[in-house]
PQR file of N, CA, C, O and H, with PARSE charges and radii, in Angstrom:
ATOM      1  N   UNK A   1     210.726 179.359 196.342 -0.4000 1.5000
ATOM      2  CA  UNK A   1     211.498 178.199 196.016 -0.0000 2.0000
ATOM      3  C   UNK A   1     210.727 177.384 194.967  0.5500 1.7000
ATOM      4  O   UNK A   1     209.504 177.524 194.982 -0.5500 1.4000
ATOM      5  N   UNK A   2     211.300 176.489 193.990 -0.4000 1.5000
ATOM      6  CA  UNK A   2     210.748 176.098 192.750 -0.0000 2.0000
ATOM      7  C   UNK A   2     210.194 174.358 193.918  0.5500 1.7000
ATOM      8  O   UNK A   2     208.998 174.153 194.127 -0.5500 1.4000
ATOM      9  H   UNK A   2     212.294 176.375 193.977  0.4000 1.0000
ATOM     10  N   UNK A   3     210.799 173.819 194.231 -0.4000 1.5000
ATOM     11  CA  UNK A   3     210.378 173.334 195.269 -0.0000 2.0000
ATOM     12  C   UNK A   3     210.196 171.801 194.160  0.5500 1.7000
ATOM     13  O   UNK A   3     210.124 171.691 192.936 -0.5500 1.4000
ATOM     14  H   UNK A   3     211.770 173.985 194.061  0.4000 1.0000
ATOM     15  N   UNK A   4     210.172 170.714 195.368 -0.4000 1.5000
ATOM     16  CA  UNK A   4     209.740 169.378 194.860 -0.0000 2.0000
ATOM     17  C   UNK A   4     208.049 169.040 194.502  0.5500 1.7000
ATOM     18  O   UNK A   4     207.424 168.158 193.913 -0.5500 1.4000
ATOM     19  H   UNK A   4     210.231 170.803 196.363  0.4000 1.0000
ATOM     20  N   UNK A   5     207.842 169.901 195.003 -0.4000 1.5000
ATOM     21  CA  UNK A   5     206.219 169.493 194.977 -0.0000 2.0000
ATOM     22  C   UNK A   5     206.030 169.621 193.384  0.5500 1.7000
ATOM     23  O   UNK A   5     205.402 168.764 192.762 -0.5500 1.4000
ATOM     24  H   UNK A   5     208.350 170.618 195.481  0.4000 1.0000
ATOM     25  N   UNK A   6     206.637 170.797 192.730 -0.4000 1.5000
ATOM     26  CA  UNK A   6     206.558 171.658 191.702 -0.0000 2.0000
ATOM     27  C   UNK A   6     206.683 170.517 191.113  0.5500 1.7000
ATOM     28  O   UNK A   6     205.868 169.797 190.536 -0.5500 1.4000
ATOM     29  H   UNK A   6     207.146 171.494 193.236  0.4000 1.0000
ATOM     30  N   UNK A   7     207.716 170.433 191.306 -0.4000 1.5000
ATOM     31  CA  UNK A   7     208.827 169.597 190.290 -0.0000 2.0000
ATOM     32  C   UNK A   7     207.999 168.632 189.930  0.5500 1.7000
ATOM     33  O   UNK A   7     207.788 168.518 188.723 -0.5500 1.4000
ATOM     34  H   UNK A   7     208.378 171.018 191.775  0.4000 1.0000
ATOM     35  N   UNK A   8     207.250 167.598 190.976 -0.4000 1.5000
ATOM     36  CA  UNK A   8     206.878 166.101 190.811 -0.0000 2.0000
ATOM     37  C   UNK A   8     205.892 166.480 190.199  0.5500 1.7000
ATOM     38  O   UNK A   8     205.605 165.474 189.550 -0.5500 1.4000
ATOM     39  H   UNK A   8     207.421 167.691 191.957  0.4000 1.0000
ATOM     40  N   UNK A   9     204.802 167.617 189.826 -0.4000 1.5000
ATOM     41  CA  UNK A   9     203.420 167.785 189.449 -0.0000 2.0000
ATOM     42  C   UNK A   9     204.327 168.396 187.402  0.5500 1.7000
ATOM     43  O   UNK A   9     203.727 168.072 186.377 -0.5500 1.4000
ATOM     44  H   UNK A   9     205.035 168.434 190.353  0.4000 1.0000
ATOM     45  N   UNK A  10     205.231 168.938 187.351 -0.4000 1.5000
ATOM     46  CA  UNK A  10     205.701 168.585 186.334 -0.0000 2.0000
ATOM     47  C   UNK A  10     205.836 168.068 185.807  0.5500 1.7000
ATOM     48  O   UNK A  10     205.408 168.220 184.663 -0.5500 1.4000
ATOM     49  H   UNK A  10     205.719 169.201 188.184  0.4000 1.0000
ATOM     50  N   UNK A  11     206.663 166.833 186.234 -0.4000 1.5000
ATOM     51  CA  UNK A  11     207.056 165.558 185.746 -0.0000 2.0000
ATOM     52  C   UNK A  11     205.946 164.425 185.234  0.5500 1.7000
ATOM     53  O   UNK A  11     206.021 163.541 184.382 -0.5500 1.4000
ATOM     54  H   UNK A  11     207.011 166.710 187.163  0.4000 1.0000
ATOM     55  N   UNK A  12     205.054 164.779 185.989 -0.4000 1.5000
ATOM     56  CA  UNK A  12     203.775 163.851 185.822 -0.0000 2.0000
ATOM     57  C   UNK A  12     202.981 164.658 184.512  0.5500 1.7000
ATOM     58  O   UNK A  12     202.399 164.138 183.560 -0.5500 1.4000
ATOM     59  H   UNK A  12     204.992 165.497 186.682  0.4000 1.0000
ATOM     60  N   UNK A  13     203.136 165.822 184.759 -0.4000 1.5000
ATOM     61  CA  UNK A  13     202.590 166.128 183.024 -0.0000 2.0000
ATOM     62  C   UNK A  13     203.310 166.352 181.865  0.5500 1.7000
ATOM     63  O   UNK A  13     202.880 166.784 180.796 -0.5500 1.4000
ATOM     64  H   UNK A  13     203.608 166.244 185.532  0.4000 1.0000
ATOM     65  N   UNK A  14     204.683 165.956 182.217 -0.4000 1.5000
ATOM     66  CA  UNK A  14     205.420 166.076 181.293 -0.0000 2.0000
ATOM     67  C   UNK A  14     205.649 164.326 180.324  0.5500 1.7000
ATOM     68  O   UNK A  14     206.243 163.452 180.954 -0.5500 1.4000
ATOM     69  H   UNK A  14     205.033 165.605 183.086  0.4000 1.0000
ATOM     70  N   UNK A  15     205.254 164.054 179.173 -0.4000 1.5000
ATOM     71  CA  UNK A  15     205.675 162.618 179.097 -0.0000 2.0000
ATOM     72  C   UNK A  15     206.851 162.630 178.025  0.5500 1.7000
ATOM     73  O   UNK A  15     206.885 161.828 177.092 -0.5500 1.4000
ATOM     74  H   UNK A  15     204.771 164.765 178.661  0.4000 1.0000
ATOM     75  N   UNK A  16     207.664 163.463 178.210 -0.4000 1.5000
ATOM     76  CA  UNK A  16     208.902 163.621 177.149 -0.0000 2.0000
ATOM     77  C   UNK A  16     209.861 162.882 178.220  0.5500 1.7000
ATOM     78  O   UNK A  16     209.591 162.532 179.368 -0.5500 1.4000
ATOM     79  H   UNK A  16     207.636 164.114 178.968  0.4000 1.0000
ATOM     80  N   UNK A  17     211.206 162.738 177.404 -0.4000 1.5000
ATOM     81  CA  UNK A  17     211.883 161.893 178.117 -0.0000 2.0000
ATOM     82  C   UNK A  17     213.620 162.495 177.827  0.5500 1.7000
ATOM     83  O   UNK A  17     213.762 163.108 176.769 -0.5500 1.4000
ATOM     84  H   UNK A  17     211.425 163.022 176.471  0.4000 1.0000
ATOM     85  N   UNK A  18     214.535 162.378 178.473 -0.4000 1.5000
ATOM     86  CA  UNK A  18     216.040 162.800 177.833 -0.0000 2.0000
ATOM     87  C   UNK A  18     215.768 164.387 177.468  0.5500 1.7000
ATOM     88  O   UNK A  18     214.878 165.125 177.891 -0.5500 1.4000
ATOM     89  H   UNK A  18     214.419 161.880 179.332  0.4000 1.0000
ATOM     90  N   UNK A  19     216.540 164.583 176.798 -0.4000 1.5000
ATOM     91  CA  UNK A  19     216.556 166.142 176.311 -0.0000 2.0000
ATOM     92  C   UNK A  19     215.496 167.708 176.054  0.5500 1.7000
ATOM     93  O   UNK A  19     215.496 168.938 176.112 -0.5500 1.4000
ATOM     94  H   UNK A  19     217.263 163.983 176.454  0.4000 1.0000
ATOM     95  N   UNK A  20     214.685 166.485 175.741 -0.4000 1.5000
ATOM     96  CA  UNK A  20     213.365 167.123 175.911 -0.0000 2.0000
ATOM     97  C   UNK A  20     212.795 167.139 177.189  0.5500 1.7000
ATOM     98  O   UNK A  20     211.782 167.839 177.205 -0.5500 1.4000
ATOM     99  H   UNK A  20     214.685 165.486 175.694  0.4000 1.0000
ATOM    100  N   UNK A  21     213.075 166.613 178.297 -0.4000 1.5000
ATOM    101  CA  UNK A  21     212.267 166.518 179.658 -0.0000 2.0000
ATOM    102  C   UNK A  21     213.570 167.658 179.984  0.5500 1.7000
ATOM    103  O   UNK A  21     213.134 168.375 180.885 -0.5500 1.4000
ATOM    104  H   UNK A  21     213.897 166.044 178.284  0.4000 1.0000
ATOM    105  N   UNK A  22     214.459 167.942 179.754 -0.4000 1.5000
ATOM    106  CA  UNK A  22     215.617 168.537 180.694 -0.0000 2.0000
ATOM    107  C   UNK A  22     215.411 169.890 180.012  0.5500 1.7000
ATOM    108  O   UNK A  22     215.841 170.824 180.690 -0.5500 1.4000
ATOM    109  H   UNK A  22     214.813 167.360 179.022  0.4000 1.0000
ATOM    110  N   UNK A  23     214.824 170.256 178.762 -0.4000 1.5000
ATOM    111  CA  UNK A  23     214.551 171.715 178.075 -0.0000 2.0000
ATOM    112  C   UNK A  23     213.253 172.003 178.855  0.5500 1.7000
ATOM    113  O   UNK A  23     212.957 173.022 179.479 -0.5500 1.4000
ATOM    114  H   UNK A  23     214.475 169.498 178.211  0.4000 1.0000
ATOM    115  N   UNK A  24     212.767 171.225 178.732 -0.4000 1.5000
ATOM    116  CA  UNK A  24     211.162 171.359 179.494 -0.0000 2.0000
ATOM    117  C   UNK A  24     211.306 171.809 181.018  0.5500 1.7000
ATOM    118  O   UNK A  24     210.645 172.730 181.498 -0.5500 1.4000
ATOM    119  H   UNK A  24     213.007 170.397 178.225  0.4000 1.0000
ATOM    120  N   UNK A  25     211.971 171.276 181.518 -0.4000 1.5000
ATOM    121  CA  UNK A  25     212.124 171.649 183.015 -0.0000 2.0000
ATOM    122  C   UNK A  25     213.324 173.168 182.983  0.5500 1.7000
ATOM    123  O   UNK A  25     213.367 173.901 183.971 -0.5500 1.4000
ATOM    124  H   UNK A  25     212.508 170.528 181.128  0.4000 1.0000
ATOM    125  N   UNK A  26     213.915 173.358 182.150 -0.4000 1.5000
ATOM    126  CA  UNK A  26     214.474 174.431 182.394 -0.0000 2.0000
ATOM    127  C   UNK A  26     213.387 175.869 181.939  0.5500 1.7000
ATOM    128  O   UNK A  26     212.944 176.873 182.498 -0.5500 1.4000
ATOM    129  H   UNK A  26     213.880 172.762 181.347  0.4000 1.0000
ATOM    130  N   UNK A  27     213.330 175.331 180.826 -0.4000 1.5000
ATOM    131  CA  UNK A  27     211.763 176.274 180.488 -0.0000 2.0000
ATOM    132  C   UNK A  27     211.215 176.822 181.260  0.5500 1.7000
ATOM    133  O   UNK A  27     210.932 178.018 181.191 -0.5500 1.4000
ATOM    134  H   UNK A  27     213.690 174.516 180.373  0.4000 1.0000
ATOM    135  N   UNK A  28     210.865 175.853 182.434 -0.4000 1.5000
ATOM    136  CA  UNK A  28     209.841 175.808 183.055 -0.0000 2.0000
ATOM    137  C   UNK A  28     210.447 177.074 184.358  0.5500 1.7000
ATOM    138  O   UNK A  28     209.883 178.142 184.598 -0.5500 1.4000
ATOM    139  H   UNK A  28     211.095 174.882 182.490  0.4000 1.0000
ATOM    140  N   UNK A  29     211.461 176.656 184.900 -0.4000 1.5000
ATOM    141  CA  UNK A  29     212.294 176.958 185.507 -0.0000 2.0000
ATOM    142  C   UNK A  29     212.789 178.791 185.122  0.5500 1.7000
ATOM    143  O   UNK A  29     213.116 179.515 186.063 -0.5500 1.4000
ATOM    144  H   UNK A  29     211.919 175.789 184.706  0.4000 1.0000
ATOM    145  N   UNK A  30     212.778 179.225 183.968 -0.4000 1.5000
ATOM    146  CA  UNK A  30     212.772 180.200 184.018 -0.0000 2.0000
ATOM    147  C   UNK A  30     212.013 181.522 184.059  0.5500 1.7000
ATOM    148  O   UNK A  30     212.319 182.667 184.393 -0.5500 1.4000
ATOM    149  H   UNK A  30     212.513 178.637 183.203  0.4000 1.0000
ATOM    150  N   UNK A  31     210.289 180.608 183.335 -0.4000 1.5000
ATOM    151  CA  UNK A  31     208.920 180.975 183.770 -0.0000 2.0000
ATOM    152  C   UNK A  31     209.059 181.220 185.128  0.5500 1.7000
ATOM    153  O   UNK A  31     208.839 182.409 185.358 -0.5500 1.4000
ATOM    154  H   UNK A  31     210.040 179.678 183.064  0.4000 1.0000
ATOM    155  N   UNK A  32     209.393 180.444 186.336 -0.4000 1.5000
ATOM    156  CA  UNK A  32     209.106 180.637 187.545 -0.0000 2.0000
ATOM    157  C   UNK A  32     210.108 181.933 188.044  0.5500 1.7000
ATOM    158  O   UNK A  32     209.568 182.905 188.572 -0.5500 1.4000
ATOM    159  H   UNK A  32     209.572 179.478 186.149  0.4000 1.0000
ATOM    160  N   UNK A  33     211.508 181.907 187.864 -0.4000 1.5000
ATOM    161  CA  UNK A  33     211.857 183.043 188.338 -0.0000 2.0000
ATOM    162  C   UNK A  33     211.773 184.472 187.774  0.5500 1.7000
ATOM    163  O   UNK A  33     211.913 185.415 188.553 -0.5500 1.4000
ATOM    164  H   UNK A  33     211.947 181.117 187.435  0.4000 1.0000
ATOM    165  N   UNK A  34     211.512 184.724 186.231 -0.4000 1.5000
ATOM    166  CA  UNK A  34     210.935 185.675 185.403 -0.0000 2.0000
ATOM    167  C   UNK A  34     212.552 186.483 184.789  0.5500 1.7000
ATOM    168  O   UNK A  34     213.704 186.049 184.764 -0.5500 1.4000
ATOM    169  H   UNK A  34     211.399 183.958 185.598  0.4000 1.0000
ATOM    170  N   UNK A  35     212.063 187.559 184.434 -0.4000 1.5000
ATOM    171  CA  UNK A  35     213.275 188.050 183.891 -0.0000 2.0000
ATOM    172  C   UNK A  35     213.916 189.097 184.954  0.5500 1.7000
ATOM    173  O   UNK A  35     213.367 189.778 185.820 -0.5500 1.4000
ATOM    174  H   UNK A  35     211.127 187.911 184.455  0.4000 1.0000
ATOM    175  N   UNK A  36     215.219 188.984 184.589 -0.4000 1.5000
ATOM    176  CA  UNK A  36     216.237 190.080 185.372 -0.0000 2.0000
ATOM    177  C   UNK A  36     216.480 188.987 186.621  0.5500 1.7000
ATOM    178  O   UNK A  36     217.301 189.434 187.422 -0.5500 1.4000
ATOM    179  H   UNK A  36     215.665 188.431 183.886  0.4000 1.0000
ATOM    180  N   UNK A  37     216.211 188.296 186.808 -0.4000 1.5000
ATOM    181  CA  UNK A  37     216.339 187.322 188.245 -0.0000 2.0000
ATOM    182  C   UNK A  37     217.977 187.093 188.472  0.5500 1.7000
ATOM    183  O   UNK A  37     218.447 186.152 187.833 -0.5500 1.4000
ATOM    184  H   UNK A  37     215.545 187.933 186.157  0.4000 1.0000
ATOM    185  N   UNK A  38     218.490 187.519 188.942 -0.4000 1.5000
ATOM    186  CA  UNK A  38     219.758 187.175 189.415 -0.0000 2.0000
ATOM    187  C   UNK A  38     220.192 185.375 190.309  0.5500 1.7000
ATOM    188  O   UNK A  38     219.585 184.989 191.308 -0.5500 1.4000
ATOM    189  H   UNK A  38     218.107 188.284 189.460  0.4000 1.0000
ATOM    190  N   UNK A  39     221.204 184.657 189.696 -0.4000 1.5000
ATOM    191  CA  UNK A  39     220.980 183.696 190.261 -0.0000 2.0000
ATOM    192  C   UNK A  39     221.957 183.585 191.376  0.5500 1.7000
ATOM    193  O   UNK A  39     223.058 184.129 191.461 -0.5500 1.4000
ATOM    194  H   UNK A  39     221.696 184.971 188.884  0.4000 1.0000
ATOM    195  N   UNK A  40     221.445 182.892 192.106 -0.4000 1.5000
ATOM    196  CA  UNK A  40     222.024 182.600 193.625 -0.0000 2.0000
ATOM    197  C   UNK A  40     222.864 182.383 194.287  0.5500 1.7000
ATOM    198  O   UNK A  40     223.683 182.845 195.081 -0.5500 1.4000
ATOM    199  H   UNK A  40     220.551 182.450 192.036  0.4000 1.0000
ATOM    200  N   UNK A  41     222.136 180.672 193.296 -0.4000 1.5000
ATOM    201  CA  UNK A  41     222.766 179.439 194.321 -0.0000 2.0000
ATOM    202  C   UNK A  41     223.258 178.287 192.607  0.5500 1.7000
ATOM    203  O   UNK A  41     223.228 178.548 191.404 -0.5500 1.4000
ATOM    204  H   UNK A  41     221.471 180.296 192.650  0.4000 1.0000
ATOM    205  N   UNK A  42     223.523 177.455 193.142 -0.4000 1.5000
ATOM    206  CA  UNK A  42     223.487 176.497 191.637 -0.0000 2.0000
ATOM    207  C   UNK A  42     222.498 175.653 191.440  0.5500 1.7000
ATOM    208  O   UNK A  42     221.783 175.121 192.290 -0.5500 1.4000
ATOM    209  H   UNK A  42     223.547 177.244 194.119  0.4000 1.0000
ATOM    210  N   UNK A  43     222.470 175.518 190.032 -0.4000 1.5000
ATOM    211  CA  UNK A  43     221.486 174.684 189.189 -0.0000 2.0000
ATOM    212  C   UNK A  43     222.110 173.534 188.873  0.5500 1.7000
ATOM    213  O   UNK A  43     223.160 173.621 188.236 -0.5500 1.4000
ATOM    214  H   UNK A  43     223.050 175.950 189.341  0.4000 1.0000
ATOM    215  N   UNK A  44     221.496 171.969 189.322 -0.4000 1.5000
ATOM    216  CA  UNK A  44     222.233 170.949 189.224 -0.0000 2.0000
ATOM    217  C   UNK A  44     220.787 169.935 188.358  0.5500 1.7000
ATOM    218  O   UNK A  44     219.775 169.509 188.915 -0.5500 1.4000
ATOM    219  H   UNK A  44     220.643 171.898 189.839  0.4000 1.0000
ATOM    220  N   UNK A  45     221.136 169.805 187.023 -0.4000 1.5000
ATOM    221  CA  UNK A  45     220.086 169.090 186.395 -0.0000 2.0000
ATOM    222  C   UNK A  45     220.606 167.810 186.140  0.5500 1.7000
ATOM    223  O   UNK A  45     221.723 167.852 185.625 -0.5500 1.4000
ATOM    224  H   UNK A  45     221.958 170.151 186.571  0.4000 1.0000
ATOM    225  N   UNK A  46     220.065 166.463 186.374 -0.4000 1.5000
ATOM    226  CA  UNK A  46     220.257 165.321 185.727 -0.0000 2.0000
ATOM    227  C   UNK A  46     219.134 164.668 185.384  0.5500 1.7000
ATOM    228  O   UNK A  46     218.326 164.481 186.294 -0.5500 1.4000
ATOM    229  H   UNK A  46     219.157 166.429 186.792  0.4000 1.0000
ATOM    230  N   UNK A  47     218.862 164.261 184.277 -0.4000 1.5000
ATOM    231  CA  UNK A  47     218.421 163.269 183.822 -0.0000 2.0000
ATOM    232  C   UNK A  47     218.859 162.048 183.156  0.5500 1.7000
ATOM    233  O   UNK A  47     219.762 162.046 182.320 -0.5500 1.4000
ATOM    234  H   UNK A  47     219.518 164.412 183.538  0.4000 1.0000
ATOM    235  N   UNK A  48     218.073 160.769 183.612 -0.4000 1.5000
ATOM    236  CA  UNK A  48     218.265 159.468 183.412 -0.0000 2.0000
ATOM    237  C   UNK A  48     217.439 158.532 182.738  0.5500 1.7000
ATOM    238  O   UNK A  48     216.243 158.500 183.025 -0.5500 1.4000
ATOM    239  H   UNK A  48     217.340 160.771 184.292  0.4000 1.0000
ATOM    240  N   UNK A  49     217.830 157.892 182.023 -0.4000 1.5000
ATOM    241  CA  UNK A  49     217.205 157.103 180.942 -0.0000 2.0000
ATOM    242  C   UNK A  49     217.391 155.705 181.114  0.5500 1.7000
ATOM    243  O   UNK A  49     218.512 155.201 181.032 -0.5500 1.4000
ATOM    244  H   UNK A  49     218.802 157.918 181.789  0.4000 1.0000
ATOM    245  N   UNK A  50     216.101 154.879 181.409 -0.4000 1.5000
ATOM    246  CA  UNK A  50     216.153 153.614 181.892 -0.0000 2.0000
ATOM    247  C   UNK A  50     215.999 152.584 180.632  0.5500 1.7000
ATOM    248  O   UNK A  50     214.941 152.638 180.004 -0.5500 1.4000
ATOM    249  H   UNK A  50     215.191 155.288 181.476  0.4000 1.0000
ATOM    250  N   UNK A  51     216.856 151.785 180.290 -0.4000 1.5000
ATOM    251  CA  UNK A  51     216.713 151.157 178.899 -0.0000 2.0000
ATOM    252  C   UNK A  51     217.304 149.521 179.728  0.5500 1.7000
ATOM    253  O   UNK A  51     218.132 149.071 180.519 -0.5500 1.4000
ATOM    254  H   UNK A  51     217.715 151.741 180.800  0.4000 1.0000
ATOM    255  N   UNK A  52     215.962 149.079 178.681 -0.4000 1.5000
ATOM    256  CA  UNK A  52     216.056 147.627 179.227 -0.0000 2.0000
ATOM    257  C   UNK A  52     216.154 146.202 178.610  0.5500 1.7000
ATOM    258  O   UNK A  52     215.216 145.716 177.978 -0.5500 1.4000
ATOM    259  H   UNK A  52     215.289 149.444 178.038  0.4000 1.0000
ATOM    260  N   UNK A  53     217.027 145.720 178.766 -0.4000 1.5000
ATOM    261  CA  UNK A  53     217.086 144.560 177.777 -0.0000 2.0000
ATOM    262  C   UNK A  53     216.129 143.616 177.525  0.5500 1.7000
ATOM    263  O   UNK A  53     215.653 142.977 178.463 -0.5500 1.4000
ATOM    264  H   UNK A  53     217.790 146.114 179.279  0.4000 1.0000
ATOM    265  N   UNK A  54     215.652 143.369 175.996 -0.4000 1.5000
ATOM    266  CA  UNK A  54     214.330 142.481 175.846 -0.0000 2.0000
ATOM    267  C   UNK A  54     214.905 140.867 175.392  0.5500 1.7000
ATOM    268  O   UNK A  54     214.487 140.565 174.274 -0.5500 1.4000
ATOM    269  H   UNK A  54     216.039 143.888 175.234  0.4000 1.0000
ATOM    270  N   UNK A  55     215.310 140.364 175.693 -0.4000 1.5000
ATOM    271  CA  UNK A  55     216.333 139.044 175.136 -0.0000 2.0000
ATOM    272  C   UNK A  55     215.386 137.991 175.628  0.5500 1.7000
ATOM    273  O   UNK A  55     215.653 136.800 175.473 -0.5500 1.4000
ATOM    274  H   UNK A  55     215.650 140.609 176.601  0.4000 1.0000
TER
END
């Protein structure tokens, strides 16, 4: 399993953000299962972008 642990030790070395954090994690994601891997179950990606008003 690619698992949360994975995930959060990713995220922390990842400092891209939007599109680039969501290529990065799929990347990453296909490193882990390798080639010919048949898929399963579903893949549900979101990423969110926190933008903040400076007024």
């Amino acid at each position: 399993m690619f698992g949360s642990p994975r995930l959060r030790s990713l995220l922390s070395e990842s400092p891209e953000a939007g599109m680039g954090l969501s290529t990065t994690l799929v990347e990453e994601l296909e490193r882990f299962t390798g080639e010919g891997w048949d898929q399963e179950d579903d893949i549900t990606l979101l990423t969110l972008e926190c933008s903040r008003n400076r007024s």
